[in-house]
Each structure stands twice: as C-alpha cells, then as structure tokens.
N, C-alpha and C positions, 0 to 999 in steps of 0.2 A: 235375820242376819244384819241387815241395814241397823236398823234400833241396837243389836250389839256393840255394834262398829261408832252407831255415834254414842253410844253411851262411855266409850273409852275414851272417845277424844274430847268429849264436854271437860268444859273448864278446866282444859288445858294452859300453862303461862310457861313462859320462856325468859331467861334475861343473856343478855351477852355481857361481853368484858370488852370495854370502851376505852383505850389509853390506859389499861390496869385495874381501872375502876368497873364494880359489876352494875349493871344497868340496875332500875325501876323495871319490877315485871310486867308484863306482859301480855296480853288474851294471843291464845296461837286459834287463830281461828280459821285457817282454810289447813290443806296438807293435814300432814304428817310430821311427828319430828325427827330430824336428824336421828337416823342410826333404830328409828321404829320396826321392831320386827313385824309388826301390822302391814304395809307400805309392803312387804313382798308379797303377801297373804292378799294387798287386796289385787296386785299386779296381778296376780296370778288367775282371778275373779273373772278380770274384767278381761283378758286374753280369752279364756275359757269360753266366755260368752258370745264373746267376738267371733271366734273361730269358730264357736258350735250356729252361730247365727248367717255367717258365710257358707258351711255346709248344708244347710238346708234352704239355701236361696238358688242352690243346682242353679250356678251361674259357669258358662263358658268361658270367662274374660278372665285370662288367669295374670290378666295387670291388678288384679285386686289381690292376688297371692302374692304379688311382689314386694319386698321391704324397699324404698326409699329413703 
C-alpha cells in the first residue's frame, strides 16, 4: 500500500498564480495536493490504525479517548 501511495505522488509539480502571472513549477514534495482525493483515503488509514492500536492497549485512562 505504502509503494501505491508514493508511487502516485512521485514527481508531483505545482505552480501558483503571483500578481496574474503563473509561477516556475515546482517539486510538491511533502503532503498532498489541494483538493487530493488520496488525503481522505489516507486520513482514514491512519485513524483506523490509531484507534485499532488504542483498543488493544486495554488502557483505563479514558483522557486518551478524548479529542482536544
């Protein structure tokens, strides 16, 4: 899955629009881009694991179940 995931964002480039004019591209090298349907996909990953690695640590402190 990991190897999926960077093989879609490898040599990734972005340009923005400066005063009208569109920039020199870009290397997008960390994240995700704007508006990535990936980016929900991997939210959802990394929750899933979170919360399955919480329930099997059969912990009492339910300040760790708390959002902040």
């Amino acid at each position: 899955m990991e190897r999926l995931v960077k093989m879609t964002l490898e040599g990734a480039h972005g340009k923005v629009i400066v005063d009208g004019k569109l920039s020199d591209p870009f290397v997008i090298s960390r994240g995700v881009r704007q508006g990535d349907g990936l980016s929900v996909t991997l939210l959802n990953l990394v929750l899933h694991k979170a919360l399955k690695n919480l329930e099997q640590s059969n912990t009492t402190d339910t300040n760790l179940w708390t959002c902040r």
